[in-house]
SERO-4910 file (N, C-alpha, C, O; in steps of 0.05 Angstrom, whole numbers):
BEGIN
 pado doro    nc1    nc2    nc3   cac1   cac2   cac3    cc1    cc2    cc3    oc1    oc2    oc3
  Unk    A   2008   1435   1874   2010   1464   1872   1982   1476   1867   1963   1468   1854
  Unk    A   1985   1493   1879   1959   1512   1871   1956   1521   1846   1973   1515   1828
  Unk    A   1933   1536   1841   1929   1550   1807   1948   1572   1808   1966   1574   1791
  Unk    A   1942   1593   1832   1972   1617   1833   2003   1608   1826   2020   1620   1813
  Unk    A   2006   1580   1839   2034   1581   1843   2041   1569   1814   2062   1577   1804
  Unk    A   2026   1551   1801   2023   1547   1773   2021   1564   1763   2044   1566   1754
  Unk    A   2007   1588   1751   2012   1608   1748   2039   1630   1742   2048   1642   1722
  Unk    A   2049   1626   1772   2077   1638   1782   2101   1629   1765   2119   1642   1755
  Unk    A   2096   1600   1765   2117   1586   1757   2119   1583   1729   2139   1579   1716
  Unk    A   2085   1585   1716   2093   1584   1689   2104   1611   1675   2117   1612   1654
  Unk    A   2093   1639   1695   2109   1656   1684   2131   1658   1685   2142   1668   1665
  Unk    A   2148   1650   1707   2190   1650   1709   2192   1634   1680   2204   1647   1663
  Unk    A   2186   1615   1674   2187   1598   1663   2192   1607   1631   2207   1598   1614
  Unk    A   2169   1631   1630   2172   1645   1609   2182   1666   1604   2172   1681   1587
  Unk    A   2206   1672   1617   2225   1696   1618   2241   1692   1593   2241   1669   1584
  Unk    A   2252   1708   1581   2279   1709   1572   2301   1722   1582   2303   1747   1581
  Unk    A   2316   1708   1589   2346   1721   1603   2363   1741   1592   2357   1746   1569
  Unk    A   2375   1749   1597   2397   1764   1587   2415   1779   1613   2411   1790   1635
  Unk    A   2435   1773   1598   2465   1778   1615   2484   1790   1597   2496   1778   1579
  Unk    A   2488   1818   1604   2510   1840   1579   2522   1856   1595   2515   1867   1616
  Unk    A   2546   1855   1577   2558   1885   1591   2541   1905   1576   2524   1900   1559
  Unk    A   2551   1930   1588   2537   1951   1568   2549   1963   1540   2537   1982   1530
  Unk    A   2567   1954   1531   2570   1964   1510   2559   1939   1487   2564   1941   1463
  Unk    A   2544   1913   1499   2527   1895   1482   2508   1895   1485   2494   1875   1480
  Unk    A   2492   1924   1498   2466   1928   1504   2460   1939   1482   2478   1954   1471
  Unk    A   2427   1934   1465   2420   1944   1442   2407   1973   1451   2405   1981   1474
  Unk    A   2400   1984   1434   2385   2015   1444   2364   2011   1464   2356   2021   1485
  Unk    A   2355   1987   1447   2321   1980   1458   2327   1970   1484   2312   1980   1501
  Unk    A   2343   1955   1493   2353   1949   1523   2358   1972   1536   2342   1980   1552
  Unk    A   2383   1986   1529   2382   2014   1549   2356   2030   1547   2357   2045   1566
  Unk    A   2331   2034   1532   2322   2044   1532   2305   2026   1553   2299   2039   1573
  Unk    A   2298   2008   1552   2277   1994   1576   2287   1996   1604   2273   2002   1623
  Unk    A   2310   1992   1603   2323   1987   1629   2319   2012   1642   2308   2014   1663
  Unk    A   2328   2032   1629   2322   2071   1642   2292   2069   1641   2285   2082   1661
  Unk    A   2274   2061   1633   2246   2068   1628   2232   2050   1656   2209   2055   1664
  Unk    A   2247   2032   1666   2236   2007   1685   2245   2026   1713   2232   2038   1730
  Unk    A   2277   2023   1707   2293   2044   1735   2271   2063   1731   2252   2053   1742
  Unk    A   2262   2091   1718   2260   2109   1728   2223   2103   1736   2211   2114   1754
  Unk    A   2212   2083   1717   2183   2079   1736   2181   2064   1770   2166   2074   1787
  Unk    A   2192   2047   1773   2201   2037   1799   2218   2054   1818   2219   2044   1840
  Unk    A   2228   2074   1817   2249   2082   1836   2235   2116   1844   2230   2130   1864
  Unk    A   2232   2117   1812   2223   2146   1810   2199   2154   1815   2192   2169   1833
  Unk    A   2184   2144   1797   2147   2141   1798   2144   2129   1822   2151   2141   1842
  Unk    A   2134   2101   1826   2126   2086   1847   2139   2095   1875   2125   2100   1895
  Unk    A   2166   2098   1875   2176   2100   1902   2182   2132   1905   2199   2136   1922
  Unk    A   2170   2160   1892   2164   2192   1894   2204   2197   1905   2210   2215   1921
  Unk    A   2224   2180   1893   2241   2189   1899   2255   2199   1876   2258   2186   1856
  Unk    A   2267   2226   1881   2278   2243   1860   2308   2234   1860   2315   2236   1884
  Unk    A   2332   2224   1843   2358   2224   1849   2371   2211   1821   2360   2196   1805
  Unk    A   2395   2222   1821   2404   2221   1797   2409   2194   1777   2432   2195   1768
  Unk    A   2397   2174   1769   2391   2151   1768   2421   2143   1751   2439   2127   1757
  Unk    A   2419   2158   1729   2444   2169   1707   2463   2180   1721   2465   2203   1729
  Unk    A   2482   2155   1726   2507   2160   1750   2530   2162   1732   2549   2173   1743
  Unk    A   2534   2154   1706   2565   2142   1697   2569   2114   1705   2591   2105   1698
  Unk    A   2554   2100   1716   2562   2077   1719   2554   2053   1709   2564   2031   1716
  Unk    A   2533   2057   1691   2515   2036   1677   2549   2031   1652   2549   2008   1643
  Unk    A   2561   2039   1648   2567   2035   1621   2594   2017   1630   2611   2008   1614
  Unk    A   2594   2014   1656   2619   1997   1665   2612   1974   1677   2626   1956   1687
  Unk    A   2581   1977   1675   2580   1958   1688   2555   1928   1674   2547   1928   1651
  Unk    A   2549   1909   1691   2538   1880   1673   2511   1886   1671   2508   1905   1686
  Unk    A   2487   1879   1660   2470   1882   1666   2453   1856   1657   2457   1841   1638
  Unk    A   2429   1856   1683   2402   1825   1674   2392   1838   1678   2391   1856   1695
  Unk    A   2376   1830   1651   2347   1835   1642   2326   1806   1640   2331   1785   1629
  Unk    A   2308   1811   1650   2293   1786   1638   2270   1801   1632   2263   1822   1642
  Unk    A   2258   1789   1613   2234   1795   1595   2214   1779   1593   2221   1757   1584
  Unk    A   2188   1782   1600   2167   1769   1590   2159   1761   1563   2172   1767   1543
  Unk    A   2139   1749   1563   2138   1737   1541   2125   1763   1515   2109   1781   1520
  Unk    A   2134   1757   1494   2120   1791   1472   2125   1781   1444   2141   1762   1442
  Unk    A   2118   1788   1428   2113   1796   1403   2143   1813   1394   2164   1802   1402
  Unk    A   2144   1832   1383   2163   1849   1368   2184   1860   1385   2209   1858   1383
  Unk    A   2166   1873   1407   2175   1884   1444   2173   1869   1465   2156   1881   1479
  Unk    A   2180   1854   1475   2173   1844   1503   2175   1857   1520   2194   1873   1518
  Unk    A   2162   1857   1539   2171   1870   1572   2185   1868   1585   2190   1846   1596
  Unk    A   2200   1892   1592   2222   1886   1613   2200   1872   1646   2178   1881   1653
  Unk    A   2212   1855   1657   2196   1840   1678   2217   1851   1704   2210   1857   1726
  Unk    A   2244   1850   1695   2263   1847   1716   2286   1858   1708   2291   1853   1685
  Unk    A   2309   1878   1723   2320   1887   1725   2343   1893   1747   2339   1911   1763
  Unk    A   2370   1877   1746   2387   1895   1764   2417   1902   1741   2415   1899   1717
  Unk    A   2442   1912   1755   2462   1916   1748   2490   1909   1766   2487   1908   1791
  Unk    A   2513   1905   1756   2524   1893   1768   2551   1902   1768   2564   1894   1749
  Unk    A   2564   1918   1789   2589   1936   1775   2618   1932   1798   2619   1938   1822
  Unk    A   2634   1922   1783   2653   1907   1781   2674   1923   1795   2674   1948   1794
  Unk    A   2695   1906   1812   2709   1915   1833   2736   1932   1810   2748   1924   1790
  Unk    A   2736   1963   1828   2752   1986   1815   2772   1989   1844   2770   1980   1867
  Unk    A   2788   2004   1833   2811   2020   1846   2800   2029   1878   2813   2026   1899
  Unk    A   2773   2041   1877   2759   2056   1903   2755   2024   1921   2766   2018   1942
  Unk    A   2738   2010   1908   2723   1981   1911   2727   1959   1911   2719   1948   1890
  Unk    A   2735   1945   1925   2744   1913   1924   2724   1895   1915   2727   1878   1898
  Unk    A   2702   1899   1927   2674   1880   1918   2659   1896   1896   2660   1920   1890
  Unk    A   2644   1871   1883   2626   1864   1870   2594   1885   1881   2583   1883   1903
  Unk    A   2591   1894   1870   2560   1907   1883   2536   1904   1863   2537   1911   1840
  Unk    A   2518   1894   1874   2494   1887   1860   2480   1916   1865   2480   1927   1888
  Unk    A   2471   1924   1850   2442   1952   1845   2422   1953   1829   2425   1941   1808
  Unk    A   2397   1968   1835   2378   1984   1810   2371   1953   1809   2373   1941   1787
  Unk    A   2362   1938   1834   2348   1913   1826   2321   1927   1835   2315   1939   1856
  Unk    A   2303   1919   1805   2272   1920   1806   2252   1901   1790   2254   1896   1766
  Unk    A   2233   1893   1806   2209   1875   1778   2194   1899   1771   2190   1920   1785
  Unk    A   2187   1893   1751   2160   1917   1745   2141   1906   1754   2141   1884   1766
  Unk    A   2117   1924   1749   2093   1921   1758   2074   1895   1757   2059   1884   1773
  Unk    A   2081   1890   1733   2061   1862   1721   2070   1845   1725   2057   1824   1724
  Unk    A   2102   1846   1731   2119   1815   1735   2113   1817   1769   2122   1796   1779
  Unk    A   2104   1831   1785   2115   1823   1815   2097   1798   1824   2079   1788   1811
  Unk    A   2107   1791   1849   2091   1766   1853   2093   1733   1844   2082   1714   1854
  Unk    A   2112   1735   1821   2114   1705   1821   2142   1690   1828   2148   1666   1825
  Unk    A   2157   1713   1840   2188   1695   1857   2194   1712   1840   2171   1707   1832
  Unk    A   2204   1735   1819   2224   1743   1801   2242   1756   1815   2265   1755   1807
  Unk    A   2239   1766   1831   2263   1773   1850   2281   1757   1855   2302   1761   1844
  Unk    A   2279   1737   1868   2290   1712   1877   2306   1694   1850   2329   1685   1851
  Unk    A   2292   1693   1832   2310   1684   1815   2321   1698   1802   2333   1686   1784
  Unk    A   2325   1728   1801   2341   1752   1787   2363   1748   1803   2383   1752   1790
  Unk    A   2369   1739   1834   2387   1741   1851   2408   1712   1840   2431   1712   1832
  Unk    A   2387   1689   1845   2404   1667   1840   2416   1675   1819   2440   1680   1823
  Unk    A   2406   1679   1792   2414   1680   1770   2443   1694   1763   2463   1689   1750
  Unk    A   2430   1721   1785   2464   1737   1783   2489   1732   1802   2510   1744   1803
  Unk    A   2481   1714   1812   2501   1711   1839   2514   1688   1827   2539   1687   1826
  Unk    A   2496   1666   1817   2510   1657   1792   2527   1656   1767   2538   1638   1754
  Unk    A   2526   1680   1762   2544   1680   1738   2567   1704   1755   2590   1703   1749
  Unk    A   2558   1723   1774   2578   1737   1784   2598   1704   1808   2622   1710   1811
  Unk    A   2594   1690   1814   2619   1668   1823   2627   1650   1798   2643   1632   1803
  Unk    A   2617   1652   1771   2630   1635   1759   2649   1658   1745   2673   1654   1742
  Unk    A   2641   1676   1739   2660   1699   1728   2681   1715   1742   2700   1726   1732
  Unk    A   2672   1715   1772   2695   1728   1794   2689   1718   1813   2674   1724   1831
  Unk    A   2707   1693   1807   2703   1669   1841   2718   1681   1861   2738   1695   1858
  Unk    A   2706   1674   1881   2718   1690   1906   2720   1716   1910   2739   1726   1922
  Unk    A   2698   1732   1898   2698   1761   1908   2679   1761   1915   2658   1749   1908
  Unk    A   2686   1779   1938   2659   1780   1951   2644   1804   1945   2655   1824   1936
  Unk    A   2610   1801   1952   2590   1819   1931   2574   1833   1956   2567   1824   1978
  Unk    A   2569   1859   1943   2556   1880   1965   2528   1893   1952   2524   1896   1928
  Unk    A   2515   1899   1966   2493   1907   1958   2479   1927   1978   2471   1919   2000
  Unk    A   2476   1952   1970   2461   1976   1989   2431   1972   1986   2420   1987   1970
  Unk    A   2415   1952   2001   2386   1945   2009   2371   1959   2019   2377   1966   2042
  Unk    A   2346   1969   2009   2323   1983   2021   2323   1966   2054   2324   1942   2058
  Unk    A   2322   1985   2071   2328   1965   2108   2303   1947   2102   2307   1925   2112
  Unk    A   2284   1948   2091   2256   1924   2094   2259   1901   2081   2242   1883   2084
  Unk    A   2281   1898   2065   2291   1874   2047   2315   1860   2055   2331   1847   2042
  Unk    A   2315   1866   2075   2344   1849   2094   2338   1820   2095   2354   1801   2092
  Unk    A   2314   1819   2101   2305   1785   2108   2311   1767   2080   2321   1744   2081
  Unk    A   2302   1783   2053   2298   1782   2032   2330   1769   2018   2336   1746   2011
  Unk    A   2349   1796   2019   2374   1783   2017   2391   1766   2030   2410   1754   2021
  Unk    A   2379   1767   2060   2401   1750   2079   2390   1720   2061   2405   1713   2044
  Unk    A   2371   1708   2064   2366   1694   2047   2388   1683   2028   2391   1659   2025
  Unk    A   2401   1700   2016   2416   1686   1993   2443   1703   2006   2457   1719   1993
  Unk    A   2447   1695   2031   2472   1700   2053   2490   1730   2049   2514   1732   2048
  Unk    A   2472   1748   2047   2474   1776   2052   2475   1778   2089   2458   1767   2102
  Unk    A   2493   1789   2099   2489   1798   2122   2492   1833   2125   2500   1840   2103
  Unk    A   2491   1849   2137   2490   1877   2142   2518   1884   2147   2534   1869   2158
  Unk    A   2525   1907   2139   2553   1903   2145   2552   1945   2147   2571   1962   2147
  Unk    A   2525   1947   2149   2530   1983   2170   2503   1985   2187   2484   1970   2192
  Unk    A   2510   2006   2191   2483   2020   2200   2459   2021   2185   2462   2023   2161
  Unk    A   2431   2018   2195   2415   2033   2180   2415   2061   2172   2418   2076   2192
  Unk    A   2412   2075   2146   2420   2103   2139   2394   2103   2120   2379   2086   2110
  Unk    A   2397   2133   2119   2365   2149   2103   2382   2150   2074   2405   2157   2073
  Unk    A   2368   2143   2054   2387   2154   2027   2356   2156   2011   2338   2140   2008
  Unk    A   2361   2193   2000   2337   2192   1975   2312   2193   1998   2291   2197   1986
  Unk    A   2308   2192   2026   2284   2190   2037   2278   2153   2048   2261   2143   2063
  Unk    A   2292   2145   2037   2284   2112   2044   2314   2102   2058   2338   2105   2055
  Unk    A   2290   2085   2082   2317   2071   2101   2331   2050   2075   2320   2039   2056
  Unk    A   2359   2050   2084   2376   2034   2072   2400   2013   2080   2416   2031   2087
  Unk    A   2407   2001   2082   2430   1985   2088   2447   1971   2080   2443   1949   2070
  Unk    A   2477   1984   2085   2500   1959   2055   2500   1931   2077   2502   1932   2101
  Unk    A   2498   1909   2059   2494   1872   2064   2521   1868   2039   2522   1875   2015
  Unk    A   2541   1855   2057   2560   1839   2041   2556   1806   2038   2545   1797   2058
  Unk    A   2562   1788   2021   2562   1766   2023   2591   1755   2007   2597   1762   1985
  Unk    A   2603   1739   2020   2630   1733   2021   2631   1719   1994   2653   1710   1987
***
């Protein structure tokens, strides 16, 4: 391995996980998690939209954190909201690394990680996810295929990918 990929690997390495619903999220978690969503989606990506849907509170959330002192850093972030009356599937969202974590695979293992515990907790449902259109390659990967059109949402191409 190289010094980068050593590097890479010793940072995943030094994550701390976490997997909650939201009513076992501490303040300090909901407060990172809105503070990460709204620098990544909002800041970085100049898109304005209501981030605060009603739906965080029904739904799972991973966090992984770098390594810290008192606070650690949120590194990684998605959510994960569970098949309702409207919805048969599983939908993964509001997946983001922050700034300082990108680059060493954290994406990739935020995916395994949740796709993992979403088939041991609801085997056989199948899971959907509304993908920025430039991250198709990204999810097919972990057997997302497209399952609409490309569409504009917020100003950015997008596309729903189901995986069975």
């Amino acid at each position: 391995m190289t010094e980068p990929q050593q590097t890479a690997a010793t940072r995943l390495a030094q994550l701390e996980w976490r997997w909650k619903p939201f009513d076992s999220l501490t303040s300090a978690e909901v407060y990172a998690m809105l503070a990460a969503r709204s620098a990544v989606f909002v800041m970085e990506q100049n898109c304005l939209y209501g981030d605060i849907d009603g739906l965080d509170m029904e739904a799972w959330h991973l966090l992984a954190y770098g390594p810290g002192a008192s606070r650690p850093p949120l590194a990684g972030y998605l959510r994960v909201l569970l098949p309702d009356a409207d919805d048969r599937d599983i939908r993964i969202g509001r997946v983001l690394t922050t700034s300082a974590f990108r680059g060493i695979g954290l994406g990739n293992a935020m995916l395994e990680r949740s796709l993992t515990h979403i088939r041991a907790q609801w085997p056989g449902t199948p899971v959907r996810l509304h993908a920025q259109a430039h991250l198709q390659g990204f999810y097919g990967a972990f057997g997302f295929t497209p399952v609409s059109e490309i569409h504009e949402e917020d100003g950015i191409p997008h596309v729903w990918m189901r995986s069975a």
